[in-house]
C-alpha positions as CSV (number, residue, x, y, z in Angstrom):
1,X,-6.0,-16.0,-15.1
2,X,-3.3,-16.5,-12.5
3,X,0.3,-17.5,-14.1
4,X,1.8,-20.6,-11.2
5,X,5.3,-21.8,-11.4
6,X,7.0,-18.4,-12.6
7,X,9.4,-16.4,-11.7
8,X,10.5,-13.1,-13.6
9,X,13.6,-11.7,-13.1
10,X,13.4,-9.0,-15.0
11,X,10.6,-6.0,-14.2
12,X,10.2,-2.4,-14.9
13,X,10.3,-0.1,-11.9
14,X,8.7,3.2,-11.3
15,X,10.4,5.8,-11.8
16,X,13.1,6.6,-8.6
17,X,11.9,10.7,-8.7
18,X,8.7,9.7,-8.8
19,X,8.9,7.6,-5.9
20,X,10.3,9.7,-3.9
21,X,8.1,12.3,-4.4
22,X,5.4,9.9,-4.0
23,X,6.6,9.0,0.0
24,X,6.2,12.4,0.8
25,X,2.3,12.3,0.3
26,X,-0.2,10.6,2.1
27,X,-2.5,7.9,1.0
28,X,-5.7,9.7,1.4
29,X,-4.1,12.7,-1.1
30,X,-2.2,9.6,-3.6
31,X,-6.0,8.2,-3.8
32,X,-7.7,11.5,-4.6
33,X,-4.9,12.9,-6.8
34,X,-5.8,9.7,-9.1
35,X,-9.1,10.4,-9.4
36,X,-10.3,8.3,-6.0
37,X,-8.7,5.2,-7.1
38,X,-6.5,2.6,-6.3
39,X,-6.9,1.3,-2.7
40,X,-6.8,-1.6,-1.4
41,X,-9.6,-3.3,0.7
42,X,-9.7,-1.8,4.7
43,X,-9.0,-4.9,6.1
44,X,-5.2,-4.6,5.1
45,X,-4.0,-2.5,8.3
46,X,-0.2,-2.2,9.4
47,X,0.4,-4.6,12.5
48,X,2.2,-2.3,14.5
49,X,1.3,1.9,14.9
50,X,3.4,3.7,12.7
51,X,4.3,1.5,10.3
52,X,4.5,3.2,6.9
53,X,6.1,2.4,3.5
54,X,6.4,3.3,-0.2
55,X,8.7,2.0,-3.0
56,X,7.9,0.0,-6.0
57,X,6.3,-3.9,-6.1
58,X,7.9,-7.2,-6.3
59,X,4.5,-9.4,-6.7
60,X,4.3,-13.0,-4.6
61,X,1.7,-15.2,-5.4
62,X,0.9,-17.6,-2.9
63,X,-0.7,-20.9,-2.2
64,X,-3.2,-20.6,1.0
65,X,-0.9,-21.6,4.3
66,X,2.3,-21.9,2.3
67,X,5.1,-19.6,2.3
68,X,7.9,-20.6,-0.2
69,X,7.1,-18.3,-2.2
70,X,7.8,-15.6,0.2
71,X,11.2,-17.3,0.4
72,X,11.9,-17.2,-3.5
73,X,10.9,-13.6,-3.7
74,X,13.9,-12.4,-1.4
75,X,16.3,-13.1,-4.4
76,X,13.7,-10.8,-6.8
77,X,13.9,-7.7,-4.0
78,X,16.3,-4.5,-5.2
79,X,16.8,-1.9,-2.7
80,X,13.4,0.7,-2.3
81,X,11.1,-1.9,-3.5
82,X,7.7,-3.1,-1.4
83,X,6.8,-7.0,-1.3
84,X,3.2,-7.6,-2.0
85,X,1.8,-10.8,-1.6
86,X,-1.5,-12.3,-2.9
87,X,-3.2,-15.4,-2.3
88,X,-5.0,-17.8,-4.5
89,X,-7.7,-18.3,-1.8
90,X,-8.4,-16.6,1.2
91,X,-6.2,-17.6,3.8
92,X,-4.8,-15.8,7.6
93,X,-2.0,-17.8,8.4
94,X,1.2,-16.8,9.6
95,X,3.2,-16.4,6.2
96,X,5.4,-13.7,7.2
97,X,7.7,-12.6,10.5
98,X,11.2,-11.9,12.0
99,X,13.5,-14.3,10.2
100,X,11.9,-13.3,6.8
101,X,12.0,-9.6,7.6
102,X,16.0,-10.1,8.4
103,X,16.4,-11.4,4.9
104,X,13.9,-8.9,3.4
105,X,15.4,-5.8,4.6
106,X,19.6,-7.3,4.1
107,X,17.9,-6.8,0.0
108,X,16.9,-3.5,0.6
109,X,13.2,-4.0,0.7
110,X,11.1,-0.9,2.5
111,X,8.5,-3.2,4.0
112,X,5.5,-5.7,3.0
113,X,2.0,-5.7,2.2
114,X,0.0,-9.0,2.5
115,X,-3.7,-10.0,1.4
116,X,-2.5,-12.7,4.3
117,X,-1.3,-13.2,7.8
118,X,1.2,-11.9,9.6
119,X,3.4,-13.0,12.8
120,X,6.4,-11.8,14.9
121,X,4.8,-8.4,15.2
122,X,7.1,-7.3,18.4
123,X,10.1,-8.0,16.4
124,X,8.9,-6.5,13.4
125,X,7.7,-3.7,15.6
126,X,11.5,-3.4,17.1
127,X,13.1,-4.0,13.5
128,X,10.9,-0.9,12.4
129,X,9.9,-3.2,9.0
130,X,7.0,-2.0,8.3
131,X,3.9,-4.6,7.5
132,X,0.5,-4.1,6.2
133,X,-1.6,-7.4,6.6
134,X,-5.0,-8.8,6.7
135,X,-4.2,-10.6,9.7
136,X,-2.3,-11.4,12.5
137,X,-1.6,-14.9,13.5
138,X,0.7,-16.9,15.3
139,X,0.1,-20.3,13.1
140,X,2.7,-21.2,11.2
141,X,2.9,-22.4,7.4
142,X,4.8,-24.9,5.1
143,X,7.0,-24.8,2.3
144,X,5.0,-27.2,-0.5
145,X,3.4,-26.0,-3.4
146,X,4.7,-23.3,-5.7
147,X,3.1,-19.9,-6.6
148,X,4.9,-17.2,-8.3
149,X,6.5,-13.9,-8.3
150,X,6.6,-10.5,-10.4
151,X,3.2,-11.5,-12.2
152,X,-0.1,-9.0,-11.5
153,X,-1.8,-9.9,-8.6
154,X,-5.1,-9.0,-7.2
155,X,-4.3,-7.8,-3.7
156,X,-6.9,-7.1,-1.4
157,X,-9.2,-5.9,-4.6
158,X,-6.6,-3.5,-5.9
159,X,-4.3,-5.1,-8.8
160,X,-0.7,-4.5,-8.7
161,X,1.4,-4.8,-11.0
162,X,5.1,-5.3,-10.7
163,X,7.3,-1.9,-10.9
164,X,3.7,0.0,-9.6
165,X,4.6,2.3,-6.6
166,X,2.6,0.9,-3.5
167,X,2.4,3.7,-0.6
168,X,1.0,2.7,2.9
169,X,0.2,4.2,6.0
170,X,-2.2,4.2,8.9
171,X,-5.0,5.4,6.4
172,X,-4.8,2.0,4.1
173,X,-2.3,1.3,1.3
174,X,-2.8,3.0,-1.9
175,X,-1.4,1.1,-5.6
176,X,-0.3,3.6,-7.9
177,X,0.6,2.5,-11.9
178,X,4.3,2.6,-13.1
179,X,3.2,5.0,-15.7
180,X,1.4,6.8,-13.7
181,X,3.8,7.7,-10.9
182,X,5.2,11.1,-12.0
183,X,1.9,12.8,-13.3
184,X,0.5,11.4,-9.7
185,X,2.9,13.4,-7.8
186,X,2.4,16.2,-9.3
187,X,-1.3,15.7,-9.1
188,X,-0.8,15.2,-5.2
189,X,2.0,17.7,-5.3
190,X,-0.7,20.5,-6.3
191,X,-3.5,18.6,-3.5
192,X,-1.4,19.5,-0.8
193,X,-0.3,22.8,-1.6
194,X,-4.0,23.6,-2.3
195,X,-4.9,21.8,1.4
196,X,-2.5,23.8,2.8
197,X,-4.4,27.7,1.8
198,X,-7.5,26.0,3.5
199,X,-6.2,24.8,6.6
200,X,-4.9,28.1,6.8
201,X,-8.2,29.5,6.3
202,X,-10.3,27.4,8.3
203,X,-7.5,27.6,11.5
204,X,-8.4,31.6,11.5
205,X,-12.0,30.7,11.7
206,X,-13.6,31.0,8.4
207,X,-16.1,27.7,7.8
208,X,-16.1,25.2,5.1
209,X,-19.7,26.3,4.6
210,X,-18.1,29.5,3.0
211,X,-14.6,28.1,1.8
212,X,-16.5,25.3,-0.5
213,X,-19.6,28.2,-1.2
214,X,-22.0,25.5,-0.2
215,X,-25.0,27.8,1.2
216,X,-26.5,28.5,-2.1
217,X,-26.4,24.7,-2.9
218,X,-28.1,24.2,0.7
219,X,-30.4,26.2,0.5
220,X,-31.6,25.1,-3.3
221,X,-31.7,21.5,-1.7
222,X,-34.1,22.8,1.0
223,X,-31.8,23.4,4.2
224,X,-33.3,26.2,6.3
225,X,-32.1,28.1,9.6
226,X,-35.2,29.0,12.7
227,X,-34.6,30.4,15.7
């Protein structure tokens, strides 16, 4: 059950090494190091090509068409972390742009990912502050009713938690637990370097038919070859 009217000040962060070694991957390897988990829904796409982020949560929960609590969060932000932002009820308005950004990104913050709207998207696009929304829309929101910050959300279907490393780019955004950030990286660490031998392989013209030995499996499953 959602937590309202809260604000905690004190949250436990990833782990900085971890992190960093996390923003080298990508979020197609981050999902499948963890076992193909993790992502958040497709619909959450960055508003401006590009646009990429990683660093740890600071978690906003919102009210629909109301923004404040996107103003109390800027307080919460310490330098590398991500601002994601949940929503009691579906809603597309504007919550975010420019002026917001400005304040984000004077706290350190490495960008924003928002089960929301989004606005301002030249600016943002100029600023280089990377967003990840649901939507982008040019209506605008008020300050009334309070949500929260740095309680789990449910963001776009993935829960975050705050401190969890959240890694975006123009494949989706990808949630990775605090605990789990180091034995991630290495997970995805070993992906890549793995990758790498294959692309080799398959750039000199072998086929993943003989790479991944999947002719016998064909075959058993009925595939035949005619002239």
């Amino acid at each position: 059950m959602h937590e309202l009217g809260v604000v905690h000040t004190t949250i436990e962060r990833a782990d900085p090494d971890a992190v960093a070694r996390l923003s080298a991957l990508g979020v197609a390897t981050v999902h499948e190091a963890m076992g193909r988990l993790g992502l958040m829904r497709p619909s959450i796409r960055p508003v401006y090509s590009g646009a990429r982020l990683c660093g740890t949560a600071v978690t906003v929960l919102l009210q629909p068409g109301d923004n404040w609590m996107l103003h109390v969060a800027a307080e919460q932000i310490r330098p590398g972390d991500v601002v994601v932002a949940a929503c009691t009820s579906e809603s597309h308005d504007g919550f975010f742009g420019e002026l917001l950004a400005t304040s984000y990104r004077a706290r350190g913050a490495r960008g924003l990912v928002i089960d929301g709207g989004c606005r301002d998207v030249a600016d943002l696009e100029r600023m280089d502050f990377p967003v990840f929304s649901a939507a982008i829309h040019a209506k605008g929101t008020v300050k009334a009713t309070p949500g929260s910050v740095n309680v789990p959300v449910v963001c776009a279907g993935a829960l975050v938690t705050p401190g969890d490393v959240v890694l975006a780019d123009a494949d989706g955004v990808v949630v990775v637990p605090a605990a789990k950030a180091a034995a991630t990286a290495d997970a995805g660490e070993a992906r890549e370097a793995n990758e790498e031998t294959k692309r080799r392989r398959l750039a000199a013209g072998e086929l993943g038919l003989d790479i991944y030995q999947m002719r016998d499996e064909l075959r058993a499953r009925g595939l035949r070859y005619t002239d």
